[in-house]
C-alpha positions in Angstrom: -26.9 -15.4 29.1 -27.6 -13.0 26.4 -29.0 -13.2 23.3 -27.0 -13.4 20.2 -27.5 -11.5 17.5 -27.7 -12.1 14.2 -28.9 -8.6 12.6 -26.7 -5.9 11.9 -26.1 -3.2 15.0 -26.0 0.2 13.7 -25.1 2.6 16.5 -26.4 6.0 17.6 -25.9 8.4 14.6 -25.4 6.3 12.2 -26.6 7.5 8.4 -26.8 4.4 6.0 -28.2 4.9 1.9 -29.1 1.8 0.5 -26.6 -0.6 2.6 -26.8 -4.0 2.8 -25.1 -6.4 5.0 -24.5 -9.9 6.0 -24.8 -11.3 9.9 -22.9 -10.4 12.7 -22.0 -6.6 11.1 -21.5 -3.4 13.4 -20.9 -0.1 12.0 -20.1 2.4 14.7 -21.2 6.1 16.2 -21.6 8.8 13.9 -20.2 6.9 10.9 -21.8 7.4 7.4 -22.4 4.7 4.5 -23.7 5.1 1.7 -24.4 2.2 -1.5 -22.2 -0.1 0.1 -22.3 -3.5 1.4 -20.6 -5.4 4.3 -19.8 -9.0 4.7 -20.4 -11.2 7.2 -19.1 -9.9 10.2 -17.4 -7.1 9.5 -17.8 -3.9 11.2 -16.5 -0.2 11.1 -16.0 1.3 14.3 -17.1 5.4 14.9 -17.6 8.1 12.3 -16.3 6.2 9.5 -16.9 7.2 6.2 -17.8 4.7 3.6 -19.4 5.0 -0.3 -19.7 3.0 -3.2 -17.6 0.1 -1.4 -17.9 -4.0 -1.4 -16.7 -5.1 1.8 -15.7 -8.8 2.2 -15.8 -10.8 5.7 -14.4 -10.3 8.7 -13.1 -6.6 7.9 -12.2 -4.8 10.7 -12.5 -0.5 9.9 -11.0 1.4 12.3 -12.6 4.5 14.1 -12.6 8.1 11.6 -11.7 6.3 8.2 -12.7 7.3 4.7 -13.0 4.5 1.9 -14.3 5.4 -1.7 -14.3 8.9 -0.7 -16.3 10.6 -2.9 -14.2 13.1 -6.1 -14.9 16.5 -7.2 -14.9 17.3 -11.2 -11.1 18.3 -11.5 -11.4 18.5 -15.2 -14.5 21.2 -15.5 -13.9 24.7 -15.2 -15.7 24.9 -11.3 -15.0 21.8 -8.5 -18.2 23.6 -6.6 -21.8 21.4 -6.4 -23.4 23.7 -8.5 -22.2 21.4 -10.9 -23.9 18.4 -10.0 -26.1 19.4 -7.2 -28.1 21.7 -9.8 -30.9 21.8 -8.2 -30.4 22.7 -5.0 -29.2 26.3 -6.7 -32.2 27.0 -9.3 -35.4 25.5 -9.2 -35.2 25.0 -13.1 -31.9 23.0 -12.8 -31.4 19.2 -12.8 -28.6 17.2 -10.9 -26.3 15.8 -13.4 -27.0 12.2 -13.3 -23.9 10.9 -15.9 -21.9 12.5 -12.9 -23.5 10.5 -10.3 -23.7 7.5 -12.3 -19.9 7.4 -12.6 -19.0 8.1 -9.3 -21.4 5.0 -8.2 -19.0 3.0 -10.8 -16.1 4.0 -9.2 -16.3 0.8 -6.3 -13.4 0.0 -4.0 -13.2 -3.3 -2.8 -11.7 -4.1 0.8 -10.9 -8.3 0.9 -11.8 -10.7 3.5 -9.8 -10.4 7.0 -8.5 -6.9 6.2 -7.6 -4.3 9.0 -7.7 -0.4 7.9 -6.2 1.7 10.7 -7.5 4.6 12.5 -8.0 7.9 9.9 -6.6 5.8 6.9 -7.9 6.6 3.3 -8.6 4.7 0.6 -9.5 5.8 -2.6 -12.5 5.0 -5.3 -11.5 2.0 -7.4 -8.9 0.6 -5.6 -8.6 -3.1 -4.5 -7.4 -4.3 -0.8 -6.3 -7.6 -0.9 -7.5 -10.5 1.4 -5.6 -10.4 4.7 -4.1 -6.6 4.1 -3.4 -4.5 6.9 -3.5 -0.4 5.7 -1.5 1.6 8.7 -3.1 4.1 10.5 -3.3 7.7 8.4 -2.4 6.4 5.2 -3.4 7.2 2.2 -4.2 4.5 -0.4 -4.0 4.9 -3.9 -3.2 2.0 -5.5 -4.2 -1.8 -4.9 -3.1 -3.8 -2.1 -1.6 -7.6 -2.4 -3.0 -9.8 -0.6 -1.5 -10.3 3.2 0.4 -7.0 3.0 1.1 -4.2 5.0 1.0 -0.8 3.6 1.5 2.6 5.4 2.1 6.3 4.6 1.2 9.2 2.2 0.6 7.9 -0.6 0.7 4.3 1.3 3.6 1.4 0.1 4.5 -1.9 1.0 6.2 -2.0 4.2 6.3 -5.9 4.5 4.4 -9.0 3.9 1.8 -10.7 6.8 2.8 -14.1 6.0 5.6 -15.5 3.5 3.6 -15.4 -0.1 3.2 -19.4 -0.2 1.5 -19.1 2.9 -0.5 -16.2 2.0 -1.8 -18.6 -1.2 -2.5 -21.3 1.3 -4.6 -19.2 3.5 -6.7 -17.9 0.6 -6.8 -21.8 -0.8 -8.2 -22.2 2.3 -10.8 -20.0 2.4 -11.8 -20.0 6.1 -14.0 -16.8 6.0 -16.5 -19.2 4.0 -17.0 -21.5 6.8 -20.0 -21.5 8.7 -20.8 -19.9 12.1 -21.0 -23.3 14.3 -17.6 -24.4 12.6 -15.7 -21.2 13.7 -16.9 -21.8 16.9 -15.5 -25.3 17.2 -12.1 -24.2 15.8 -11.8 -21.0 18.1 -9.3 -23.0 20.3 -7.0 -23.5 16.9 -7.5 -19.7 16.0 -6.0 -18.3 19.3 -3.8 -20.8 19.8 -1.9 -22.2 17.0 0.9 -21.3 14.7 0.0 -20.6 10.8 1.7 -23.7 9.6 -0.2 -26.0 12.2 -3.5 -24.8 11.7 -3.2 -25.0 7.5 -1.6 -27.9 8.2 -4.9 -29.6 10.1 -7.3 -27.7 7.9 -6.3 -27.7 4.5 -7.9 -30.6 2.1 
């Protein structure tokens, strides 16, 4: 039998600056992270591209996605690095560090048991809700209530994972916060029962 593992597994290619992460984390091929953290066993499958993002549990990051995506100076007279990246121009120039600063401020946060599809965007500051879904390509601008699916350019509501009382119930529940052996013993009930059943045994 193999062993489990516990550490995160970072995949050929991979370029991570200053990332932390809880247990049971994968981030794929080719995908690049930078000041970012990932929850407990959440993973982003290949050549993702993630900055300046908090990550919950159990998020599942689809292959070629961008999150926090990183802005150019729209209000200056020049977009171009020279801006910021000084000193890689002229030896007697200093990166702009207010610039750098506030782009690090600019965190998204993706919630716990969230799926972003394959070559979906999301953008610096924006909020995805617990249980979200984002559709594959879209483009998110805006925060995401919890247990809803959004899709398209810019991406809207298209309908709601669960009815909103049982959407509250879930997040009541909290079941991302139990521990590793207790998933284990309540696999069966994941796979197998309905949404009312299992809050029904679980809840308090």
């Amino acid at each position: 039998m193999p062993k489990l593992r516990h550490e995160p597994l970072v995949h050929e290619g991979a370029d991570l600056h200053e990332v932390t992460t809880g247990r049971y984390v994968e981030i794929g091929e080719g995908s690049r992270v930078l000041f970012s953290h990932f929850g407990d066993y959440s993973y982003c499958d290949r050549y993702a591209e993630i900055a300046n993002t908090q990550i919950g549990k159990f998020a599942n990051i689809a292959a070629f996605t961008r999150i926090g995506p990183t802005d150019h100076p729209m209000h200056r007279a020049s977009l171009h690095h020279f801006l910021y990246r000084s000193a890689d121009y002229w030896a007697d120039a200093e990166p702009d560090v207010d610039f750098f600063e506030h782009r690090a401020s600019r965190v998204a946060l993706i919630g716990h048991d969230t799926w972003i599809g394959h070559n979906a965007v999301v953008k610096p500051e924006v909020t995805i809700g617990h249980g979200a879904v984002v559709a594959a390509q879209s483009m998110v601008t805006k925060d995401v209530d919890p247990y809803t699916i959004v899709a398209g350019v810019p991406a809207k509501p298209i309908r709601e994972r669960f009815p909103r009382q049982i959407a509250d119930r879930l997040m009541a529940l909290g079941w991302w916060d139990w521990d590793h052996g207790t998933l284990r013993d309540r696999l069966d009930d994941f796979r197998h029962m309905e949404i009312e059943a299992f809050l029904e045994k679980y809840e308090a």
